[in-house]
N, C-alpha and C positions, 0 to 999 in steps of 0.2 A: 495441154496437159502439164501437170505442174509434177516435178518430181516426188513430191511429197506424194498427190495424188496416186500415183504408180506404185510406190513404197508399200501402200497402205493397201489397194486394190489388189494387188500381186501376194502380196501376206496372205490377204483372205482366202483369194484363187487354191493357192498353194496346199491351205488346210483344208477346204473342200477336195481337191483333187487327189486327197492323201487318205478322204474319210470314206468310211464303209454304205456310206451315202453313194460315192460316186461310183462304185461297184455293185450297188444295190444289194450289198448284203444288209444293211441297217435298216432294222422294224420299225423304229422310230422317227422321228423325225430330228434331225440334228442341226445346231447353229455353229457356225462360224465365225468366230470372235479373235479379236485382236487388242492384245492391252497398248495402247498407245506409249505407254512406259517401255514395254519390251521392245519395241518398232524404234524408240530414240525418248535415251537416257536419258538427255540433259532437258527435256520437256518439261521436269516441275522445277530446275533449277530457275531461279527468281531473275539471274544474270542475263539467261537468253531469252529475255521475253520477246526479240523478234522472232525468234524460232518458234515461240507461244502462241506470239500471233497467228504466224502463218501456217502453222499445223490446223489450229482452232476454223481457220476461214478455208483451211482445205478440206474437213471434213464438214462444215458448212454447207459448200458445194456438193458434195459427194451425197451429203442428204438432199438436196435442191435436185440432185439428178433421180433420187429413187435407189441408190446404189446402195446405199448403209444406214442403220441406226445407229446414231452413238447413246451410250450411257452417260451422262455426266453427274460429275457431284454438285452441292448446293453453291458452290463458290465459282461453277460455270467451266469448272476443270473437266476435259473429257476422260474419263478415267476407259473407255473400249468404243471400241467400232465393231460392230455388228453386220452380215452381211446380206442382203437383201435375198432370200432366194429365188425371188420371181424376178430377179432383175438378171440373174447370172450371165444368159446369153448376150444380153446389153453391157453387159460388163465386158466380157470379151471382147467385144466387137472395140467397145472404144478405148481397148488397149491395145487392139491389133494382135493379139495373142491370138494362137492359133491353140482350140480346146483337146486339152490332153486327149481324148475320143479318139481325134482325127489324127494326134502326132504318133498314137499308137497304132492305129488303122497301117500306116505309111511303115511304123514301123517292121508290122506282122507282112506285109507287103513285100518289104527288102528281105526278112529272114526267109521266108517262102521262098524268095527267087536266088537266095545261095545256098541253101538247107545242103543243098547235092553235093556243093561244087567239091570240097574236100572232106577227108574225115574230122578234121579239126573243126573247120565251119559247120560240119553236122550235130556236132556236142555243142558248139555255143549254140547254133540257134534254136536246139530244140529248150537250153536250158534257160535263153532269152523270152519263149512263148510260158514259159512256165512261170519267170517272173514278170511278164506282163498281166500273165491270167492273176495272180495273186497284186497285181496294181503296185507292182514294185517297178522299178525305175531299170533301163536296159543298160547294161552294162557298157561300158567303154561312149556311148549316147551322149555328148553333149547339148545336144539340140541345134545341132546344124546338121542336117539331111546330107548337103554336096560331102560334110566332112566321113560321114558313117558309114556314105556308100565308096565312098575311098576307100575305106580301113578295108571293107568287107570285099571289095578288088582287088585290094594290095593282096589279101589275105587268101582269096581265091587264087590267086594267080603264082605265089610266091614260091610254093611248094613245086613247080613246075621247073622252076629255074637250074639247069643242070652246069653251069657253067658259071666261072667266075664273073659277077656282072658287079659295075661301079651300080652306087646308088642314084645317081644322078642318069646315068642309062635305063636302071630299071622302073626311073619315077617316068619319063617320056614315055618310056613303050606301053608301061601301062595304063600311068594316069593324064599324058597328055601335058604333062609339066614337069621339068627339071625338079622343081623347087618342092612340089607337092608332095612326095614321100616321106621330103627330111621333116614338114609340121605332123606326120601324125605316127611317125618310125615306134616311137616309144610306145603308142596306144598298141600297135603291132605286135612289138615285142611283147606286152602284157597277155595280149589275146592269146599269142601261139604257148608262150609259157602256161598261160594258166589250163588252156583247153589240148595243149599236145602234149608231145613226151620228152622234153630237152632237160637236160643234167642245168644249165644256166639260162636267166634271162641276157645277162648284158653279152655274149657272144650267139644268140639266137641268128640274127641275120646274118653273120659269116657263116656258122653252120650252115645255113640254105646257100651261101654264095653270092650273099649282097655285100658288097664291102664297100667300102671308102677310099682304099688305097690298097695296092697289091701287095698280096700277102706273102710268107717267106717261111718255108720252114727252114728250121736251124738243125742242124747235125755235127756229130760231132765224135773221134774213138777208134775203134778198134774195126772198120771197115774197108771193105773197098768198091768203088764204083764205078761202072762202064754209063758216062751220058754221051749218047751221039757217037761213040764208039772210042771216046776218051777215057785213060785212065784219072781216078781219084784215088790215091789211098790215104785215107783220113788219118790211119795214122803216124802217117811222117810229118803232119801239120803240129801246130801247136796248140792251136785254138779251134773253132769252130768255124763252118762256112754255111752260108745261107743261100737257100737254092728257093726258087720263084717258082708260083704254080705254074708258067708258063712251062718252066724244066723241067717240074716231077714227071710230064707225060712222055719228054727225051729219056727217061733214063733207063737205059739198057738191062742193066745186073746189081745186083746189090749183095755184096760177098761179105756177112758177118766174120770174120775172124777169131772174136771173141767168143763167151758161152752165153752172154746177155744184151737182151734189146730193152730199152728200157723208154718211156713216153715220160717226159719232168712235165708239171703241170706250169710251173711259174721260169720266167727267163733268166731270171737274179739267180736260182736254183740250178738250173742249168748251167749258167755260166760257170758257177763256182762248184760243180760236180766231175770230179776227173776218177776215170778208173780202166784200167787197161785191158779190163777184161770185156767191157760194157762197148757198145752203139749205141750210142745217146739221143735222142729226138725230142725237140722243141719244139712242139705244134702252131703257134704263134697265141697261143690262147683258145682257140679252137680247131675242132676238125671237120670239115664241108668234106663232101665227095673227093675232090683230089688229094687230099691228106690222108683217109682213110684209104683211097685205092695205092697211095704210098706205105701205107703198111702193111696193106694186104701185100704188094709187093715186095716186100722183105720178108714176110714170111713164105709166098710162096718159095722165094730163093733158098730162105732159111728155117726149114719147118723143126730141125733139133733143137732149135735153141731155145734157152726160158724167156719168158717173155713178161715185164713187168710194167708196172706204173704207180709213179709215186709224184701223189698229189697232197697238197693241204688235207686234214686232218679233221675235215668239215661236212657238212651235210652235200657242198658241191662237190668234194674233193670223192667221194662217193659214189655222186651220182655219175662222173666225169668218167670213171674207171667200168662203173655199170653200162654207161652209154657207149665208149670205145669198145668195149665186149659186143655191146646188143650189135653195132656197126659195124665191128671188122669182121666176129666169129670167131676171135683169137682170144683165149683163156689167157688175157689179164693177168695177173699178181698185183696184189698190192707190195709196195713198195714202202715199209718205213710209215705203215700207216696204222700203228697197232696202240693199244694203253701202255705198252712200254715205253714208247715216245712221248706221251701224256706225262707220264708220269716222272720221266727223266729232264722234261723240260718244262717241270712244272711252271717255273716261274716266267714262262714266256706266251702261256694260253690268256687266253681270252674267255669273256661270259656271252654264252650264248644270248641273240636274240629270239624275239618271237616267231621271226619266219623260222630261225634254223632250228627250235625247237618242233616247230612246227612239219619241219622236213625231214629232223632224226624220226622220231615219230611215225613215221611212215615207212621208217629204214629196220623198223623193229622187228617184223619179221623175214628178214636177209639172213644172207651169210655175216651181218656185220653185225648183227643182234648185239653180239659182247662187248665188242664196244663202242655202240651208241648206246648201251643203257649204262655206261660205264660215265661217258660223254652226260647225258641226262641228269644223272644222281650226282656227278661232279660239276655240273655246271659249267663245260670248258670246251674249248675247240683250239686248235693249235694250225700256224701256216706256216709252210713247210721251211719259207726264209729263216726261220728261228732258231733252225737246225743244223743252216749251211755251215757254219763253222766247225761244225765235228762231221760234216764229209772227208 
């Protein structure tokens, strides 16, 4: 088989598998047609007439088998290929394609036998049999079965993981390969973003506890702390010190001294945030279970104190504040995160795009109502680095 041939074959396949024909909703009878011009450009150009030739003797062939009709014009130019419909099954076969029928069959198969496993895989696959019923294409699906039913394991299983686990451990345990997790991480991350409830996609698996490298909260202020029965008091330091999930589970007491706890969304920010009143916390970007049982553990120690967060000025920086509340049960504050800020740093926002359009939007009826329609009608989002110099 000639590539051309497949080119040509595959085009046609493509627009029957796409038409109300192969759903059986169409009354009529419908053809399948391909203009040779749209399949490859340079076909009437005069320069490639080997490429003329051998399109011409491929659809030659292609009629010799029963596969197609062409049109041609009087000058012997094929101007479409037309597709045989008594021949379809034979067409299949001698492309070794496997008939969308059966890739969906396989596919209703797999969403059946994870429907259960979590809440998240219950919303995709019910809304995966919905777009197959309508003969729309399944989401995240590339047409490799071993890779789908990965995703759909990773995805089953992922939510279970209550412990800090390297990616490379949780690809063996559960897919049977080191290497296998890191090729479809990203489809992962898409899945849980779109069909769960996370503030970010690019920190999604450290939330769950799947990381790369061990991770570190940063702290920093007006504290003190007993780990393993050791004094800290942070504020005889000068800077900041970074304690390992391994430690957060050592740590004894946490003795606010000041009147504020405060979570900085970004590290730049953090680092350049000094206030002597303040316990400062740098979550590493995200918070999984041991970070969040770390502030639950400050506040149980210290339930007077206010309690705030001061994140980017964005549809994350929102969600990030919403979702440390939904997590810990600790009434938040935003932090520095109002249209006063918008407006005083004018000249350092940015123009929304269409996700974060797409994500204020959704924020419209919150407690932030006033300014994300603020954000909307000004067209602007601002991060928090922009700021650090008037801390």
């Amino acid at each position: 088989m000639t590539k051309y041939e497949r080119t040509i074959l595959d085009s046609l396949l493509d627009k029957y598998e796409r038409s109300k024909s192969f759903v059986g909703d169409n009354k009529r009878g419908q053809t399948f047609t391909v203009k040779i011009s749209k399949l490859y450009s340079k076909y009437y150009d005069e320069a490639e007439y080997e490429l003329f030739n051998s399109i011409n003797e491929t659809v030659e062939e292609l009629e010799r088998k029963g596969f197609v009709v062409a049109s041609r014009k009087k000058n012997g130019v094929i101007d479409s290929v037309k597709l045989n419909d008594q021949m379809i099954d034979d067409v299949y076969k001698y492309l070794s394609r496997t008939p969308k029928q059966e890739v969906n069959q396989k596919i209703s198969e797999l969403l059946d036998r994870y429907s259960e496993r979590n809440e998240i895989l219950s919303e995709y696959c019910k809304a995966q049999v919905e777009r197959l019923a309508q003969n729309k294409k399944a989401e995240f699906f590339d047409g490799d079965f071993l890779e789908y039913e990965s995703l759909l394991e990773a995805v089953a299983n992922i939510l279970e993981v209550k412990e800090e686990t390297y990616i490379r451990d949780f690809s063996i345990k559960i897919l049977g390969d080191s290497k296998a997790f890191e090729a479809i991480k990203n489809k992962v991350r898409r899945l849980l973003f779109q069909y769960g409830d996370f503030p970010e996609e690019e920190t999604i698996l450290e939330d769950l506890n799947i990381i790369k490298n061990p991770g570190h909260v940063y702290i920093k202020g007006n504290a003190i702390l007993k780990i393993s029965g050791q004094i800290i008091d942070l504020s005889k330091l000068t800077g900041d010190i970074a304690v390992s999930s391994a430690i957060l589970k050592s740590i004894d007491s946490i003795k606010v001294n000041g009147t504020k706890v405060m979570t900085i969304e970004n590290l730049t920010t953090f680092n350049a945030y000094i206030d002597e009143d303040t316990f400062a916390v740098y979550l590493g970007g995200y918070h999984n279970s041991h970070r969040r049982n770390f502030i639950k553990k400050i506040y149980f120690d210290n339930p007077d104190v206010s309690y705030y967060h001061y994140g980017d000025i964005d549809a994350g920086g929102f969600y990030i504040l919403l979702h440390l509340r939904k997590k810990t049960e600790i009434d938040f504050q935003p932090y520095r995160m109002g249209i006063k800020e918008l407006q005083r740093f004018n000249e350092y926002t940015k123009p929304l795009t269409d996700n974060d359009t797409k994500r204020l939007n959704s924020l419209l009826d919150s407690e932030f109502s006033e300014i994300v329609m603020y954000m909307l009608d000004n067209n602007c989002k601002l991060e928090q680095e922009a700021m650090d110099d008037d801390l």
